[in-house]
N, CA, C and O atoms as CSV, one atom per row, in Angstrom:
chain,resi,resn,atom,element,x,y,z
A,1,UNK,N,N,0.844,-1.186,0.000
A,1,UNK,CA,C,0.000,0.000,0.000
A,1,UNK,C,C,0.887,1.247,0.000
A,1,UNK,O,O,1.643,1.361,0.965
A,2,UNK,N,N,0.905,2.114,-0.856
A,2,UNK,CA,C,1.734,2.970,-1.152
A,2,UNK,C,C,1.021,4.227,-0.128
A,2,UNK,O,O,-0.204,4.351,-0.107
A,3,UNK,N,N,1.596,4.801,0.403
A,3,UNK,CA,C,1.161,6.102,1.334
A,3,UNK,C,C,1.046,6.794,1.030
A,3,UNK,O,O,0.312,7.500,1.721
A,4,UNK,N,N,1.719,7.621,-0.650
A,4,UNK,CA,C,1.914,8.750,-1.212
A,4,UNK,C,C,0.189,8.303,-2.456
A,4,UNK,O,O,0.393,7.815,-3.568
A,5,UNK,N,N,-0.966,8.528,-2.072
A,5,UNK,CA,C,-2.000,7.914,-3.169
A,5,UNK,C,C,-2.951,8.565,-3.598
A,5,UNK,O,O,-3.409,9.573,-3.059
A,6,UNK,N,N,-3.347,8.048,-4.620
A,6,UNK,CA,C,-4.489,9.530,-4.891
A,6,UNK,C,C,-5.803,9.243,-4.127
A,6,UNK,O,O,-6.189,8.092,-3.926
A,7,UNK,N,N,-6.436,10.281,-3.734
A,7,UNK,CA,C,-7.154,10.614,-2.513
A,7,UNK,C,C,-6.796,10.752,-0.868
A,7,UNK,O,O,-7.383,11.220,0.107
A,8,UNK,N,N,-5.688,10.180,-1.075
A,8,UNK,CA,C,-4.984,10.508,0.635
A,8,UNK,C,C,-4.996,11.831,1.318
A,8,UNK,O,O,-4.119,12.525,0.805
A,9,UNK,N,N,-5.485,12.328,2.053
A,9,UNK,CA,C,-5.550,13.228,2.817
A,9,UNK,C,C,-4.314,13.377,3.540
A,9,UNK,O,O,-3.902,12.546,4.349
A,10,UNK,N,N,-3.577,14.729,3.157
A,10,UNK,CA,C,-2.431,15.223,3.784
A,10,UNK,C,C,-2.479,16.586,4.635
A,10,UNK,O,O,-3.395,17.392,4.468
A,11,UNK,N,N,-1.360,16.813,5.625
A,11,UNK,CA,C,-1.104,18.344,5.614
A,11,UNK,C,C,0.251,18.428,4.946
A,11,UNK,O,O,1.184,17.648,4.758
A,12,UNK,N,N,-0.102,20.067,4.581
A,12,UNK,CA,C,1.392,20.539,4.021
A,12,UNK,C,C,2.500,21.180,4.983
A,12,UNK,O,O,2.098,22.190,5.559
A,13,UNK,N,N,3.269,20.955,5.152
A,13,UNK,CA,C,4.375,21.140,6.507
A,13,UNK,C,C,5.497,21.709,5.948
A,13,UNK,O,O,6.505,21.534,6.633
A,14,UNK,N,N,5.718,22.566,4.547
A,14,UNK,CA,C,6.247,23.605,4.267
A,14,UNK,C,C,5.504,24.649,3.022
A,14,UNK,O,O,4.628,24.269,2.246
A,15,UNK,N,N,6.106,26.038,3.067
A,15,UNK,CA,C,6.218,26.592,2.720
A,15,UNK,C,C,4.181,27.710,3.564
A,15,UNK,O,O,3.393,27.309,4.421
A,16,UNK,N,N,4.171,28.940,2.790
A,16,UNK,CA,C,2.659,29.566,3.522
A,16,UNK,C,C,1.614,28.708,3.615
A,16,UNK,O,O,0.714,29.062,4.377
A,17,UNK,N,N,1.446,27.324,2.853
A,17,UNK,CA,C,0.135,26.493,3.457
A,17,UNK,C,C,0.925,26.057,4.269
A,17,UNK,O,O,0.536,24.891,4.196
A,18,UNK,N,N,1.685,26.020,4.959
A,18,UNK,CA,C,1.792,24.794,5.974
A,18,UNK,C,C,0.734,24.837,7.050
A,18,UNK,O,O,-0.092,25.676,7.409
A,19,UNK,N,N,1.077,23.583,7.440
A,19,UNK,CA,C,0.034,23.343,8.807
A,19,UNK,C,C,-1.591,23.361,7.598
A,19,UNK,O,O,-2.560,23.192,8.338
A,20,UNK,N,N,-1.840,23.436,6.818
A,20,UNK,CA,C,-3.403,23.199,6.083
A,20,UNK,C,C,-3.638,21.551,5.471
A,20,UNK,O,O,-2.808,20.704,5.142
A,21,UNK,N,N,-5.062,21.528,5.483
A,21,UNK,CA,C,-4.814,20.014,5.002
A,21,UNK,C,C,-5.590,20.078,3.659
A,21,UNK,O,O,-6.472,20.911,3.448
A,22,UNK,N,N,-5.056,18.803,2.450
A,22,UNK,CA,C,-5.069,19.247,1.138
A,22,UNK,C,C,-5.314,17.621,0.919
A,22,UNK,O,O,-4.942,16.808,1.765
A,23,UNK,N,N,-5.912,17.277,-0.185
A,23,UNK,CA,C,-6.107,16.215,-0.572
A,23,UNK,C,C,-5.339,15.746,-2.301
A,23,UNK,O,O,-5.368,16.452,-3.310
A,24,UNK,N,N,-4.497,13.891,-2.108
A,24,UNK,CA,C,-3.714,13.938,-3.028
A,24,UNK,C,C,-4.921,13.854,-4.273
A,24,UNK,O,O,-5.959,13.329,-3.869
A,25,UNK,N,N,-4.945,14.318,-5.818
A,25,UNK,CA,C,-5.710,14.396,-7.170
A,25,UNK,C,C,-4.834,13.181,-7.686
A,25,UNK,O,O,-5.230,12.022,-7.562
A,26,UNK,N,N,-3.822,13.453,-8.175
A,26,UNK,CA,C,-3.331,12.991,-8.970
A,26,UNK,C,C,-1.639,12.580,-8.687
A,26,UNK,O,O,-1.248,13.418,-7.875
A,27,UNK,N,N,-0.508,11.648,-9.024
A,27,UNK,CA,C,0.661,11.216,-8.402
A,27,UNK,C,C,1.641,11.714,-9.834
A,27,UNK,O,O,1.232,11.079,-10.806
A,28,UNK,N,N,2.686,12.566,-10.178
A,28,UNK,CA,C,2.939,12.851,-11.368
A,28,UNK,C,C,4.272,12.248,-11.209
A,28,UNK,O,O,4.607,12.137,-12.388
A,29,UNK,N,N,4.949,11.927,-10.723
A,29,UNK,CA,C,5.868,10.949,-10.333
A,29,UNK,C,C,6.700,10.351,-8.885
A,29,UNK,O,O,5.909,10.060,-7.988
A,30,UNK,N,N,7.836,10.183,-8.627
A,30,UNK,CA,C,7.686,9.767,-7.181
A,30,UNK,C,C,8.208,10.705,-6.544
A,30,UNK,O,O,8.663,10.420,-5.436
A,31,UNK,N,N,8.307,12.028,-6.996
A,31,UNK,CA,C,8.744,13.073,-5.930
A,31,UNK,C,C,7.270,14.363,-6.173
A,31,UNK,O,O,6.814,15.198,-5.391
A,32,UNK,N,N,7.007,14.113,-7.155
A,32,UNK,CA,C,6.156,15.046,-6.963
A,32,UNK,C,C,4.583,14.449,-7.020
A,32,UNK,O,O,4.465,13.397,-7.649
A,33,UNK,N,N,3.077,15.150,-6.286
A,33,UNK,CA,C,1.720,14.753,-6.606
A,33,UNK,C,C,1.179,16.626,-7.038
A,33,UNK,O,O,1.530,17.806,-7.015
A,34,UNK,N,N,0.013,15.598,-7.426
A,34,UNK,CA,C,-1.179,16.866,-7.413
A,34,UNK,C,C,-2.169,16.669,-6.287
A,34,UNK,O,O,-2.794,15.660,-5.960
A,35,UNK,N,N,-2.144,18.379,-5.573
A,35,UNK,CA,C,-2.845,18.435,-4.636
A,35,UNK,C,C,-4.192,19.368,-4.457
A,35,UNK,O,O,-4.412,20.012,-5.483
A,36,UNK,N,N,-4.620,19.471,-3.984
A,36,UNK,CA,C,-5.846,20.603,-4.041
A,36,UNK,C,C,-6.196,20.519,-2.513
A,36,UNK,O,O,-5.787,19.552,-1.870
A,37,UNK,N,N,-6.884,21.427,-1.959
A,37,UNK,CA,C,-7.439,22.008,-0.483
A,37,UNK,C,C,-8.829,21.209,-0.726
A,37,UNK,O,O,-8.807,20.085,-0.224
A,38,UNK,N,N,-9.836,21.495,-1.281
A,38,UNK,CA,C,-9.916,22.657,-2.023
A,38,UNK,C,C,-9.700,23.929,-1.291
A,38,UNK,O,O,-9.653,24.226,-0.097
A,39,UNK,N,N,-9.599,24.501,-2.271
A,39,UNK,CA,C,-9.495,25.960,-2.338
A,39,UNK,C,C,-10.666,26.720,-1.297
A,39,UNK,O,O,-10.171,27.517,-0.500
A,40,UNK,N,N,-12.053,26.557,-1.240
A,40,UNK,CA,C,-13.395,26.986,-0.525
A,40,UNK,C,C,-12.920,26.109,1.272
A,40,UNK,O,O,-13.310,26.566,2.346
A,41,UNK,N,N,-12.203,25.080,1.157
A,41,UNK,CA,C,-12.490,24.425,2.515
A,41,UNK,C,C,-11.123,24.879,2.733
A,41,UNK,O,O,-11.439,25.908,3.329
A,42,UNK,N,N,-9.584,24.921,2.712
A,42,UNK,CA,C,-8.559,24.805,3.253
A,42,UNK,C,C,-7.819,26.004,2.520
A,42,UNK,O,O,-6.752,26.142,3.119
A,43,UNK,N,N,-7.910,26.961,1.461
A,43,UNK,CA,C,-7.375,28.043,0.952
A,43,UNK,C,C,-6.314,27.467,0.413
A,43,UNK,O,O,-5.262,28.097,0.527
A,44,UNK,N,N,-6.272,26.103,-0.333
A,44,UNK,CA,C,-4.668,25.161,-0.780
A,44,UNK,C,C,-5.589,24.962,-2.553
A,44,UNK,O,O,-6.506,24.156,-2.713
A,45,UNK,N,N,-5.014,25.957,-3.758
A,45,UNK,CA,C,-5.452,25.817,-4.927
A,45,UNK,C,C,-4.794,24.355,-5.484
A,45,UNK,O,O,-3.982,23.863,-4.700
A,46,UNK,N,N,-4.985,23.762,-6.462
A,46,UNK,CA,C,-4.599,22.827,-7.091
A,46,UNK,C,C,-3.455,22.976,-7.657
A,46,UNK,O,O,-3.527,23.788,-8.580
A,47,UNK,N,N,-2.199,22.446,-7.468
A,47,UNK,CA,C,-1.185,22.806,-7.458
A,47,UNK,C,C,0.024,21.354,-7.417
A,47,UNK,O,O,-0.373,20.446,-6.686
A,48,UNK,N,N,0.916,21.184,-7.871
A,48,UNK,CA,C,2.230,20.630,-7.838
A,48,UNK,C,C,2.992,20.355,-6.515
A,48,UNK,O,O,3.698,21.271,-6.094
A,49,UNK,N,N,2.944,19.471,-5.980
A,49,UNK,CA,C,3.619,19.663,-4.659
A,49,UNK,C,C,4.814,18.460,-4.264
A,49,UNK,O,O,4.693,17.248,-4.438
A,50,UNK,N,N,5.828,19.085,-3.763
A,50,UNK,CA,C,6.778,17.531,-3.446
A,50,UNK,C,C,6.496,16.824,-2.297
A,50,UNK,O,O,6.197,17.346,-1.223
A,51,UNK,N,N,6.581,15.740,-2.491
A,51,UNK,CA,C,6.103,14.651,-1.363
A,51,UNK,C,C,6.837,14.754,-0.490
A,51,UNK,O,O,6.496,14.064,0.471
A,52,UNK,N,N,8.262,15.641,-0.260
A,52,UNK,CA,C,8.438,15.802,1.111
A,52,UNK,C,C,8.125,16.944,2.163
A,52,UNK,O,O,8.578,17.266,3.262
A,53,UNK,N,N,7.003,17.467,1.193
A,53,UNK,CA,C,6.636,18.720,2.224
A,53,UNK,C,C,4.914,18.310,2.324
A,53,UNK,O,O,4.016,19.136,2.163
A,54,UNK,N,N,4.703,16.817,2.632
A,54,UNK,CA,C,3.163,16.616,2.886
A,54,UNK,C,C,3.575,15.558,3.669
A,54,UNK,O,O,4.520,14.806,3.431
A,55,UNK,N,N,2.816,15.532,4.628
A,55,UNK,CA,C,2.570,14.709,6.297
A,55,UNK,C,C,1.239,13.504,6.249
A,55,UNK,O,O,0.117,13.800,6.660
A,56,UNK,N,N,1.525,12.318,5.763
A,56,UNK,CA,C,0.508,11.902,5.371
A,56,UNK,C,C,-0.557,11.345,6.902
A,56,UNK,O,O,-0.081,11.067,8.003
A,57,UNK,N,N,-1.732,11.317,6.609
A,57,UNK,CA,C,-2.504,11.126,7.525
A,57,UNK,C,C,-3.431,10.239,7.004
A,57,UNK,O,O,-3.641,10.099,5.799
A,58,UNK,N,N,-4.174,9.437,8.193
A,58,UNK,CA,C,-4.872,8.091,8.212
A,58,UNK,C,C,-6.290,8.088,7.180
A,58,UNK,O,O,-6.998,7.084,7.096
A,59,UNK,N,N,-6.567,9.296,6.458
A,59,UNK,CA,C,-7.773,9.365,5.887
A,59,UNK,C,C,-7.404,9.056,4.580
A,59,UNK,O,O,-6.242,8.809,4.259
A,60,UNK,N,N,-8.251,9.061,3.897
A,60,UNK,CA,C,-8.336,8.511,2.456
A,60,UNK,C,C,-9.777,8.782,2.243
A,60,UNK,O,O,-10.726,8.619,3.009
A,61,UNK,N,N,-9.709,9.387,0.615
A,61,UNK,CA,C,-11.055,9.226,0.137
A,61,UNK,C,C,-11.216,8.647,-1.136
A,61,UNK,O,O,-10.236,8.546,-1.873
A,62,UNK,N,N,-12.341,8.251,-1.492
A,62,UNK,CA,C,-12.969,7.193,-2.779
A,62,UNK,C,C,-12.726,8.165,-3.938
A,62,UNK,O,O,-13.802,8.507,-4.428
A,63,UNK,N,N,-11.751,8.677,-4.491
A,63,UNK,CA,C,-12.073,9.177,-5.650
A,63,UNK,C,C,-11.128,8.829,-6.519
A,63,UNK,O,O,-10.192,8.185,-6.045
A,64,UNK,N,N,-11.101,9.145,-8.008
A,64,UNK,CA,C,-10.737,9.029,-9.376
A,64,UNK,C,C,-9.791,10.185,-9.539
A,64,UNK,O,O,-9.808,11.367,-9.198
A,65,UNK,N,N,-9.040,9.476,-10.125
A,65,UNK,CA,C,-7.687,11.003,-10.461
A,65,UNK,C,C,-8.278,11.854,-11.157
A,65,UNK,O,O,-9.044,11.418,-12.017
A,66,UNK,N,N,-8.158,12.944,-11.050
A,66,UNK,CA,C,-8.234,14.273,-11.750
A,66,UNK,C,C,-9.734,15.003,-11.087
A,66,UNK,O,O,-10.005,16.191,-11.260
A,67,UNK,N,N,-10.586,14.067,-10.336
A,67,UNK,CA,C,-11.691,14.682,-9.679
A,67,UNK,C,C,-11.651,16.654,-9.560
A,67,UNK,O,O,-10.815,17.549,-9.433
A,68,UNK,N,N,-12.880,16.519,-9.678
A,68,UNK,CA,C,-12.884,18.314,-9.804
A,68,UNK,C,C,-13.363,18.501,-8.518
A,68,UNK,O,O,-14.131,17.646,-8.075
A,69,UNK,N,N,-12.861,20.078,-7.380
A,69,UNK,CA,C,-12.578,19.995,-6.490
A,69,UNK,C,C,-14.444,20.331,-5.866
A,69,UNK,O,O,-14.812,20.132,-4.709
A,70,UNK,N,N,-15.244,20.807,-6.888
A,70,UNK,CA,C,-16.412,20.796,-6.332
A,70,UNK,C,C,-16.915,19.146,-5.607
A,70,UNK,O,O,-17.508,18.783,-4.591
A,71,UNK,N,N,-16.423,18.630,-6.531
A,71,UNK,CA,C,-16.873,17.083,-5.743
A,71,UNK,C,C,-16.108,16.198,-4.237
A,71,UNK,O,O,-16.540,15.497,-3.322
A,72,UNK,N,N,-14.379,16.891,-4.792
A,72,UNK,CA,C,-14.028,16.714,-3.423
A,72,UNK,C,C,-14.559,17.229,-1.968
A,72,UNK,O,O,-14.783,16.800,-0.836
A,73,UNK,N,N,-14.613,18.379,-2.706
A,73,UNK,CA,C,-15.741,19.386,-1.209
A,73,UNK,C,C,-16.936,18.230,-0.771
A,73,UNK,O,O,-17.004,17.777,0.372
A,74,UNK,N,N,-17.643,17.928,-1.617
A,74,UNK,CA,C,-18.927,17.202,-0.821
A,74,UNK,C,C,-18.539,15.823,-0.319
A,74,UNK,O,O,-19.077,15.311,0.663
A,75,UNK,N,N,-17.297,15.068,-1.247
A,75,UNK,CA,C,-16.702,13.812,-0.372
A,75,UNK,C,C,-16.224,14.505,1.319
A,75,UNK,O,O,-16.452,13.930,2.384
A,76,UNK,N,N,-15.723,15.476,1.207
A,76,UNK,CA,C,-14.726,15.572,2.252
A,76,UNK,C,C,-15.775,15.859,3.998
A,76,UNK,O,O,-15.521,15.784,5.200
A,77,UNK,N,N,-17.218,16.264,2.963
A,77,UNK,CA,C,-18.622,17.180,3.741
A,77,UNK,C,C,-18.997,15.778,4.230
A,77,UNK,O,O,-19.395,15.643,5.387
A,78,UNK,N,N,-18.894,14.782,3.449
A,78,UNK,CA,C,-20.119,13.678,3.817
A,78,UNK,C,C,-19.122,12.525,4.879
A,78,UNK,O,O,-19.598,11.790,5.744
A,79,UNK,N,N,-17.821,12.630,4.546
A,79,UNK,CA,C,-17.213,11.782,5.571
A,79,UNK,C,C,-17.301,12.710,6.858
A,79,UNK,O,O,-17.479,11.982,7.834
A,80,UNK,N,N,-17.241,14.038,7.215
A,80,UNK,CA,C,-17.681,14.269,8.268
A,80,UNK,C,C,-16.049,14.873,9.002
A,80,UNK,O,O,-15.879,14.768,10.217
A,81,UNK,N,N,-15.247,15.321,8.338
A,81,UNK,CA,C,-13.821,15.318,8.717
A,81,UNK,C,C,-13.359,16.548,9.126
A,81,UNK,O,O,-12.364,17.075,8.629
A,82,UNK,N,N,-14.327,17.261,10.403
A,82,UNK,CA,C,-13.952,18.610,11.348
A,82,UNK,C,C,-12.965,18.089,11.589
A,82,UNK,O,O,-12.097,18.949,11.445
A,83,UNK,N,N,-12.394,16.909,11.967
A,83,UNK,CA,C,-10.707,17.192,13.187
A,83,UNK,C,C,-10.139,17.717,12.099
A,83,UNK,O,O,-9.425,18.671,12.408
A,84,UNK,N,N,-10.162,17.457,10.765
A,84,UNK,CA,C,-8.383,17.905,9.576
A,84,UNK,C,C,-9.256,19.253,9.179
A,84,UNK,O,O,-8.645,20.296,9.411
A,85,UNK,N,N,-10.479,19.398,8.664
A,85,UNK,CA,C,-10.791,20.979,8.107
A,85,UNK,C,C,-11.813,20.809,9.319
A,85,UNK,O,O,-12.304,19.839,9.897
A,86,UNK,N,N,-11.924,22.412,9.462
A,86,UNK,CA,C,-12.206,22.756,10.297
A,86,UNK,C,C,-13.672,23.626,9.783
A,86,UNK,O,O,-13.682,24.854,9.693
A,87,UNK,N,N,-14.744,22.855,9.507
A,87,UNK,CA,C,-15.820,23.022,8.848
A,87,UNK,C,C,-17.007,23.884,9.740
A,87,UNK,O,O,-17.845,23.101,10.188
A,88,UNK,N,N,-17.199,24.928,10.002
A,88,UNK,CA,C,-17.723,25.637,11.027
A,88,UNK,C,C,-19.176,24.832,10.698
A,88,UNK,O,O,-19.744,24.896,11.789
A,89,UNK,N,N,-19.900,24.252,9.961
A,89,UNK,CA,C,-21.547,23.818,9.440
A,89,UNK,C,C,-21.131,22.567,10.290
A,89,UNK,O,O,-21.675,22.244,11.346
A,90,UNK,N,N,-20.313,22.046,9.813
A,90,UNK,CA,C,-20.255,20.416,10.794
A,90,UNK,C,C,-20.272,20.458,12.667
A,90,UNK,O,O,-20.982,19.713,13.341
A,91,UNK,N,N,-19.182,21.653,13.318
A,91,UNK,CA,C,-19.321,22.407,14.667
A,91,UNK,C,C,-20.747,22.576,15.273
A,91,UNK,O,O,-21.008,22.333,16.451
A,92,UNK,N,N,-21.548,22.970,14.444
A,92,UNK,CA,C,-22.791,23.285,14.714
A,92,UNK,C,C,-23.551,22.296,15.318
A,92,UNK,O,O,-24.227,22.610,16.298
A,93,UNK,N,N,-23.564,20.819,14.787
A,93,UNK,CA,C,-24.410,20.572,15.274
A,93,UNK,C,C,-24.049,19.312,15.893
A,93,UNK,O,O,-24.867,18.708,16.586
């Protein structure tokens, strides 16, 4: 089971996102993935990132490479995942 995978839920632990959590899209080779926040939940645009500045964490989600980030938003809504984003609608209730 490879750790670096698409849909794995990471944080980024360098550069101004650090400390945000971003979900893997796509793997473009073994140093670098594609990542996205999205952008509406974590302020992390879709972007190029090296695998040694992402902290991988125990989540994972069901999706298809290249997923568009409107759909990640509602995967990320329906698993229910306030501890990594910090979803003020989920707090509520």
């Amino acid at each position: 089971m490879p750790v670096m995978e698409i849909g794995r839920i990471c944080i980024k632990t360098a550069g101004r996102e650090a400390g945000k959590p971003c979900v893997i899209v796509d793997v473009i080779d073994k140093n670098y993935v594609l990542v996205t926040g999205p952008k509406s939940l974590s302020g992390i645009k879709r972007r190029r990132c090296n695998v040694k500045h992402l902290a991988p964490t125990k989540y994972r989600l069901e999706i298809m490479k290249g997923l568009k980030d409107e759909e990640i938003e509602k995967k990320i809504r329906d698993m229910k995942l306030n501890e990594i984003y910090s979803l003020k609608e989920e707090r509520r209730k």
